[in-house]
C-alpha positions in Angstrom: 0.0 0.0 0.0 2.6 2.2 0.4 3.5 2.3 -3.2 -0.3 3.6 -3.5 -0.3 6.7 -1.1 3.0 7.8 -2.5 1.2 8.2 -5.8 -1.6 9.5 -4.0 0.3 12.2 -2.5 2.1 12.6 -5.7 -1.4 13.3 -7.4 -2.7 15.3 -4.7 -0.1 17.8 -4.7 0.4 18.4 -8.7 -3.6 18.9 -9.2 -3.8 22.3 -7.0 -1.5 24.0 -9.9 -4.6 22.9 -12.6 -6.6 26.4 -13.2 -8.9 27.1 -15.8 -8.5 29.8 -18.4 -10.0 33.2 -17.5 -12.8 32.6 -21.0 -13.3 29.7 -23.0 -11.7 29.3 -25.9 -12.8 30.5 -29.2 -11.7 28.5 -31.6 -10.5 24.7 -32.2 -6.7 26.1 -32.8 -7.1 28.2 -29.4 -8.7 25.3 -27.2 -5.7 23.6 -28.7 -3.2 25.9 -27.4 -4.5 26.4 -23.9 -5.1 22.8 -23.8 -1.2 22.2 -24.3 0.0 25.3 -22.2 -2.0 23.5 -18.7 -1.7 20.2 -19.4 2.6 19.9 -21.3 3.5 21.2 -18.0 1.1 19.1 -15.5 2.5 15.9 -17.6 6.1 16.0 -17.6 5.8 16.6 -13.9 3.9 13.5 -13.2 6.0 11.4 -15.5 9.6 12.8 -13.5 7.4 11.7 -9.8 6.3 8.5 -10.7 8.9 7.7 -12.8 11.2 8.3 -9.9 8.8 6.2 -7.7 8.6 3.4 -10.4 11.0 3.6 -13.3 8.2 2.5 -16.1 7.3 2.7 -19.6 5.1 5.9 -19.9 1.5 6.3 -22.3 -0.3 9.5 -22.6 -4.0 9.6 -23.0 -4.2 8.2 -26.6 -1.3 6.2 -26.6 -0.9 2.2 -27.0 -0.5 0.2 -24.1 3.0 -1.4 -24.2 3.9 -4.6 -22.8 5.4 -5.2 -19.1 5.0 -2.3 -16.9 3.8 1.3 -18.4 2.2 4.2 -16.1 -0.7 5.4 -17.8 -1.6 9.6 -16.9 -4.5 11.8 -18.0 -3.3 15.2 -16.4 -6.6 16.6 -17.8 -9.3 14.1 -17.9 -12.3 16.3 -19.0 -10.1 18.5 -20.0 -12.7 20.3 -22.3 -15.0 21.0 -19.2 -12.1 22.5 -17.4 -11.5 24.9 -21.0 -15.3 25.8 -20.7 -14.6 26.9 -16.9 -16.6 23.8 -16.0 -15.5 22.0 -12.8 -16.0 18.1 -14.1 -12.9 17.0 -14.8 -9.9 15.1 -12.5 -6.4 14.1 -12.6 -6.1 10.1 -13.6 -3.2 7.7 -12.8 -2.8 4.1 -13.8 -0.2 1.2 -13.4 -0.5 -1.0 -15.9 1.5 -4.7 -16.2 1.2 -6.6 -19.1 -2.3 -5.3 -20.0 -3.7 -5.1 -16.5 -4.5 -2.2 -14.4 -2.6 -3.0 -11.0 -3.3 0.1 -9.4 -4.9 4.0 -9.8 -5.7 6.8 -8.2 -8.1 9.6 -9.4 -8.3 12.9 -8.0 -11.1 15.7 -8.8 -9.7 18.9 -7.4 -13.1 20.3 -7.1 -14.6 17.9 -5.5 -11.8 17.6 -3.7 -12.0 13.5 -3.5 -9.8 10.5 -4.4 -10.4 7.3 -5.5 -7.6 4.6 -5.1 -7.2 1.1 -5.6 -4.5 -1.9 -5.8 -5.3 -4.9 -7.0 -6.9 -7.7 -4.8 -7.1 -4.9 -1.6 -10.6 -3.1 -2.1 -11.2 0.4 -3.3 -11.6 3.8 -1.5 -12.8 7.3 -1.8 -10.8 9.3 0.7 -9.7 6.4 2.7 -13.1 5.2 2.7 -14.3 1.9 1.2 -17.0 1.7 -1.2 -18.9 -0.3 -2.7 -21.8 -0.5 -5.7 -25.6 0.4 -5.6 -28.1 -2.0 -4.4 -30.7 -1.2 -6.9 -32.8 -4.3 -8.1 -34.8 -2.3 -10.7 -33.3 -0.2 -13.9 -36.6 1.9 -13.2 -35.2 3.6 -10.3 -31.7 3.8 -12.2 -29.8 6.3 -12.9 -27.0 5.8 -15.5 -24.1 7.6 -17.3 -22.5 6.9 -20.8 -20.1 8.8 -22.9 -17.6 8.0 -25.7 -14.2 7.9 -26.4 -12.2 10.7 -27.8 -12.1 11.3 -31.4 -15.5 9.3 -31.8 -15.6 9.7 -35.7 -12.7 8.0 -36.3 -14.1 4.6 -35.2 -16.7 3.8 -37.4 -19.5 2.7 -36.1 -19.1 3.5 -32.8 -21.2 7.2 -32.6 -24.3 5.1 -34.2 -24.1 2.6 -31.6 -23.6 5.0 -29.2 -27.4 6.6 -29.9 -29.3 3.8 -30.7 -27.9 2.4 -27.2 -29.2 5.6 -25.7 -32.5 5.3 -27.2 -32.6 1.6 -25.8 -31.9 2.6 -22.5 -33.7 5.9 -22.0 -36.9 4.4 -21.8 -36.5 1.8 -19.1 -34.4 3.8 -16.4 -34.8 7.4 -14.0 -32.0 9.3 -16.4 -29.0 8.9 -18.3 -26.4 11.6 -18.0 -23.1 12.2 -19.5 -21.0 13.9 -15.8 -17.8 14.7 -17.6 -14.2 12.1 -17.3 -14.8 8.7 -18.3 -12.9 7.5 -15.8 -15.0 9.2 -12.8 -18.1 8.9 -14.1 -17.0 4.7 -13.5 -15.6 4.7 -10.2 -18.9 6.6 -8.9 -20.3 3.9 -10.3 -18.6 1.7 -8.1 -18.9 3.9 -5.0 -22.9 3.7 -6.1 -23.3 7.3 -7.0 -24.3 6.3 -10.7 -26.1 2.4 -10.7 -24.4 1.5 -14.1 -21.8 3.4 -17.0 -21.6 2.1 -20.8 -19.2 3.3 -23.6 -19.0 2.0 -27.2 -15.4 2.0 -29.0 -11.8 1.6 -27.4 -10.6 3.9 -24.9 -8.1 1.9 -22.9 -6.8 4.6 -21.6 -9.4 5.7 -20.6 -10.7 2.6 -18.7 -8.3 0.7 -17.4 -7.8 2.3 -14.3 -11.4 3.1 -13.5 -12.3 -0.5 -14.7 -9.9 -1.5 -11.7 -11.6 0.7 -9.3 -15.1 -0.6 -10.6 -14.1 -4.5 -10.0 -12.4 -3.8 -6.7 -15.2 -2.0 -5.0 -17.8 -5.3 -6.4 -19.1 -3.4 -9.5 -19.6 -6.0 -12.6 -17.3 -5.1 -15.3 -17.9 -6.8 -19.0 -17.9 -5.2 -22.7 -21.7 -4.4 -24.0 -22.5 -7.8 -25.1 -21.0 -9.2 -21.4 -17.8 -10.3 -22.3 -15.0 -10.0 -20.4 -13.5 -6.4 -20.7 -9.8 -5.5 -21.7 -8.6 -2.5 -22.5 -8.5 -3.5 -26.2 -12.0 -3.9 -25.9 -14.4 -2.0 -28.2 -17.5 -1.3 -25.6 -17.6 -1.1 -21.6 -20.0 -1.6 -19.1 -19.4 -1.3 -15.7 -23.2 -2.4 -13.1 -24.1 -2.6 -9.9 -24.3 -6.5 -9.5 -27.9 -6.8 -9.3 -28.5 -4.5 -12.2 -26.1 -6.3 -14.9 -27.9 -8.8 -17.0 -31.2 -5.9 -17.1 -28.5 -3.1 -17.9 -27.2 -6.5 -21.1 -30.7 -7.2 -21.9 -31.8 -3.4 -22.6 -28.4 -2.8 -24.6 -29.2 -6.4 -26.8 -32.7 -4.0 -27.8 -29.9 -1.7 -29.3 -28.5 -4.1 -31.5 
């Protein structure tokens, strides 16, 4: 564990430099810019932390996932709420060893919260265990989806994407997109949201909020209930008891 607080601590510290720009950008090539300005900067001083904690092979946000041991970072995950002074984005860190998320920490500044996990020792939110919803109905549910970055350049994916919406619209309380990928799963498995679903691959994405799902007793498949990986091309991550309803209402999709 104490590999884990140290990148905690590591996390914790670098997010309070993250501010938003005074205005919004204005256009693509500006949102670009100020993008690069907050997050160049936020990176490289991760990568020199943890790299010093863990020498490691190192993968950015859209990067491949290498083989043996890589850290995987999103300084800005959200990062176009936090360009449109919106507070829903956090900080993401993964360890990743041979294609399996070992360990992550997320951090939201503004909510000021944490959520860590190791693998095989439980997940937390500020120290905190959690643990899924308890929900037996998708009535009462109240879901999240998104989709990876750069959508139109996996084909296929943005149509699946709304006719799985319109599937699952009718039979739950409300679907809501909340900002990161990544949080938007592990309050999923501290039961803030009942169930999450992406189409396309976004392993970088995933595989540290996947971890933090699984740990905490959320079920973690692809769409069609497969076991997930982070080559994967769909995610869902359910409260147990929620699951197969949450599999049988994406099937309608298809």
């Amino acid at each position: 564990m104490r590999m884990l607080e140290s990148v905690i601590d590591i996390v914790e510290t670098l997010a309070v430099r993250v501010r938003a720009p005074e205005r919004p950008p204005a256009s693509l090539e500006e949102l670009g810019e100020i993008f690069s300005a907050i997050d160049a900067p936020l990176a490289a001083e991760l990568r020199a932390a943890l790299t010093e904690l863990r020498p490691a092979a190192w993968a950015g946000e859209f990067d491949d996932l290498p083989a043996g041991e890589v850290w995987v970072v999103d300084a800005l995950d959200g990062a176009v709420q936090l360009l449109q002074g919106l507070p829903q984005y956090c900080l993401t860190v993964t360890l990743v060893r041979d294609g399996e998320p070992v360990l992550a920490v997320l951090h939201s500044p503004w909510l000021e919260e944490t959520y860590a996990v190791q693998k095989g020792r439980g997940a937390t939110r500020n120290g905190t265990p959690i643990e899924p919803s308890r929900k037996t109905s998708l009535e009462a549910a109240v879901a999240a989806t998104s989709q990876p970055p750069f959508v139109t350049k996996q084909p296929g994916v943005a149509e699946a994407a709304g006719s799985s919406l319109t599937a699952v619209l009718g039979q739950v309380a409300a679907v809501r997109n909340l900002g990161p990928t990544s949080w938007q799963v592990a309050d999923v498995a501290a039961g803030r949201l009942d169930f999450f679903w992406q189409y396309g691959t976004d392993a970088t994405n995933l595989a540290g909020a996947a971890l933090v799902a699984r740990e905490a007793g959320a079920v973690v498949t692809t769409a069609d209930g497969a076991p997930w990986t982070p080559s994967a091309g769909s995610f869902l991550a359910a409260a147990p008891a929620l699951h197969a309803l949450v599999l049988d209402a994406l099937d309608q999709a298809e």
